[in-house]
N, C-alpha and C positions, 0 to 999 in steps of 0.2 A: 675305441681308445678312451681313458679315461684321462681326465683333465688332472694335467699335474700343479700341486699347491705352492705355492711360496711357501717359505720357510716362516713367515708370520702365520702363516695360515697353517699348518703342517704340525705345531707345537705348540702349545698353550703359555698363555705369558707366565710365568712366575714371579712373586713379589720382591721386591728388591730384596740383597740379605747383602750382611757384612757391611763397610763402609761404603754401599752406594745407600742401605737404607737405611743409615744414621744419616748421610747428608740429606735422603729426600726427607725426611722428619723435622729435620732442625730448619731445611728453608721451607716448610710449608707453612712453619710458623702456627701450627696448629696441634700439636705432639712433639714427645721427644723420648727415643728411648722405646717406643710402642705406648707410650700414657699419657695422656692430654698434657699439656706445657703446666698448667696449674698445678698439678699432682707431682710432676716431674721436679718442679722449682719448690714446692715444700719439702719434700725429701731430702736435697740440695742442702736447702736451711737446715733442717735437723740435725744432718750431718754434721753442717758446720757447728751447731750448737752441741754435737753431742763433744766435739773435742774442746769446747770452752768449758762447760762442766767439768770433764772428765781432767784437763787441765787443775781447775781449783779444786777437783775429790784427790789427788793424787799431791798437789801440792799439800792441802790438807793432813795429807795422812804421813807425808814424808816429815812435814814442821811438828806433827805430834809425836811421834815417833824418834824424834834428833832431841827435842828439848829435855835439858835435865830434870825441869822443876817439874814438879806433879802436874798432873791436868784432872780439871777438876769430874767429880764423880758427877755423869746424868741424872743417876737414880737419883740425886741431892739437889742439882742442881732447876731439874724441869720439875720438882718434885710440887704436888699443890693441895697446901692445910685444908682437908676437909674433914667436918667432923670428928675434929681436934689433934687428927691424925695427919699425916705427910703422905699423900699418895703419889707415888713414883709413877712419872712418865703418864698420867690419865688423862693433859691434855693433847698432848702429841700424839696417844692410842685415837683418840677423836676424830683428831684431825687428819691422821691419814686412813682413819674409814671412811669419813666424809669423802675426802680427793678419791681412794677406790671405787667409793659409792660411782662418784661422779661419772666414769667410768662405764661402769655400767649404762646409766642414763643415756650418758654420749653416743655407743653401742644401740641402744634402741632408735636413737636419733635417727642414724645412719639408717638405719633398716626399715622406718616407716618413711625417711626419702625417698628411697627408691621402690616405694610402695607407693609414693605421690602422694599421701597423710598428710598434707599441708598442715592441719591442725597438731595433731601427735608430734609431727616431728618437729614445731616451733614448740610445743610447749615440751617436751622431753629436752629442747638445747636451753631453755629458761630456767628448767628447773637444773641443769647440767652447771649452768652461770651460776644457779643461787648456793649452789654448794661451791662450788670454785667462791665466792662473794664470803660463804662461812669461812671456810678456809683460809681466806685473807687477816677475815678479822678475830679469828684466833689466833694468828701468828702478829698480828698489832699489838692483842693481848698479853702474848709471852715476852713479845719484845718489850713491851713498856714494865712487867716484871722484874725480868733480868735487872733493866736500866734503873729503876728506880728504886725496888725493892732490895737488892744484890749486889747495887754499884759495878755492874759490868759495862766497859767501856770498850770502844775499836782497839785500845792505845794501855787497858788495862785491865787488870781481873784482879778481887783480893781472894779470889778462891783457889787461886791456882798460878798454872801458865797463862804470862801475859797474852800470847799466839792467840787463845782461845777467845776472846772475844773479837778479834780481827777477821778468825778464818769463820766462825759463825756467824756476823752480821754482813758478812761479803757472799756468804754462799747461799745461806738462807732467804736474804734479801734478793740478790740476782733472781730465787730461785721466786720469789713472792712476786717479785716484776713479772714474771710471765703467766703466772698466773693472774695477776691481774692482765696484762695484755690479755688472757686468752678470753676472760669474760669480758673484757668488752668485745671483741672479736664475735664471742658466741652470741649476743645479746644482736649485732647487727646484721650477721647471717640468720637466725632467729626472724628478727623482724621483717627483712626482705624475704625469706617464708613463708610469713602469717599474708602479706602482701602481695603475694602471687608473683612477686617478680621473676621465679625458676620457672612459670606454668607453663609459659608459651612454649617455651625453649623444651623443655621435658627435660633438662639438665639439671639434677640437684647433687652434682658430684662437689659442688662446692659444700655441702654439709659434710660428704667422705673427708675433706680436705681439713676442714678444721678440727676431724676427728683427730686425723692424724696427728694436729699440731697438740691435742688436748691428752691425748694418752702419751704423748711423751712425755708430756709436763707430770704425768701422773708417774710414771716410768723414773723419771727423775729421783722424783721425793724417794721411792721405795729405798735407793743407792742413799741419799742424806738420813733417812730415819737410821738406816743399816750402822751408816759409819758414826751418826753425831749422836745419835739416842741410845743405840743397843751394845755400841765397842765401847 
């Protein structure tokens, strides 16, 4: 006679699915979703960042679009005297190769993490900072232009629609904060890298994680070059 099995025994477990393995994820306190809590809770944020953006591009384009008075031309307006001549939009072409560049770098970051490159992948997120660091102080650059050279204010513009210097120094700037947040961000995952603090662990998914946060910032600009430089 053969020994009959329990029904534990007789059937192999299966992993939770549907709402028993979302609750076992969220109380284990250690994933959510099938992806580590950390991964999980930036994507969260982006989210939320993506309808604050998306918020001031749309309010942006509704207030240009209603106003009767002109708005003033880019090509004129970003435009920078060199060699005696007015060249349209070349520091803004710059400045969003650099943040693309950046991109890239970031990209390799990630990949020599999870290669354990301790070295490569702090210096690819350094050099990722120093262009996000360019970036900033180019857009320091234009803004103190505008402000001084142009007389463009939050509250006024004599080139045009007043809107225009409100919805540019609100979006632009927002958009300049996180880039500044994200180099310092880079610079301190960076450091605890160079310092072996992921080594023990073998976990450098916190490099993935500030990827994340770095190419959307870059994602961003692409939507403000689009609407405030090239429409």
């Amino acid at each position: 006679m053969s020994a009959q099995l329990s029904p534990s025994q007789s059937t192999p477990q299966s992993p939770a699915s549907g709402w028993r393995g979302l609750i076992s994820d969220w109380s284990s306190d250690r994933q959510a979703f099938q992806v580590s809590w950390g991964k999980a809770m930036m994507w969260i944020f982006l989210l939320s960042d993506t309808f604050v953006f998306s918020c001031f591009l749309t309010g942006y384009m509704t207030v240009r679009m209603g106003t009767p008075v002109q708005w003033p031309n880019p090509s004129e307006v970003f435009a920078l005297h060199i060699g005696g001549a007015d060249v349209p939009l070349v520091l803004i072409a710059i400045m969003t190769f650099v943040l693309i560049t950046s991109s890239g770098t970031m990209a390799m970051a990630v990949n020599f993490a999870y290669r354990r490159d301790r070295l490569r992948t702090a210096s690819l997120m350094f050099v990722t900072a120093a262009f996000g660091a360019m970036f900033v102080g180019m857009q320091a650059f234009e803004w103190t232009k505008l402000i001084v050279e142009e007389g463009v204010r939050p509250w006024g513009n004599p080139m045009g629609a007043a809107q225009f210097g409100s919805t540019f120094f609100m979006i632009t700037g927002f958009h300049g904060l996180h880039v500044s947040g994200g180099v310092i961000y880079l610079l301190i995952v960076a450091l605890r890298v160079l310092r072996g603090r992921y080594e023990h662990s073998g976990n450098y998914q916190i490099v993935e994680i500030a990827g994340l946060y770095w190419h959307f910032v870059d994602l961003v600009w692409v939507f403000i070059f689009a609407l405030f430089y090239l429409w």
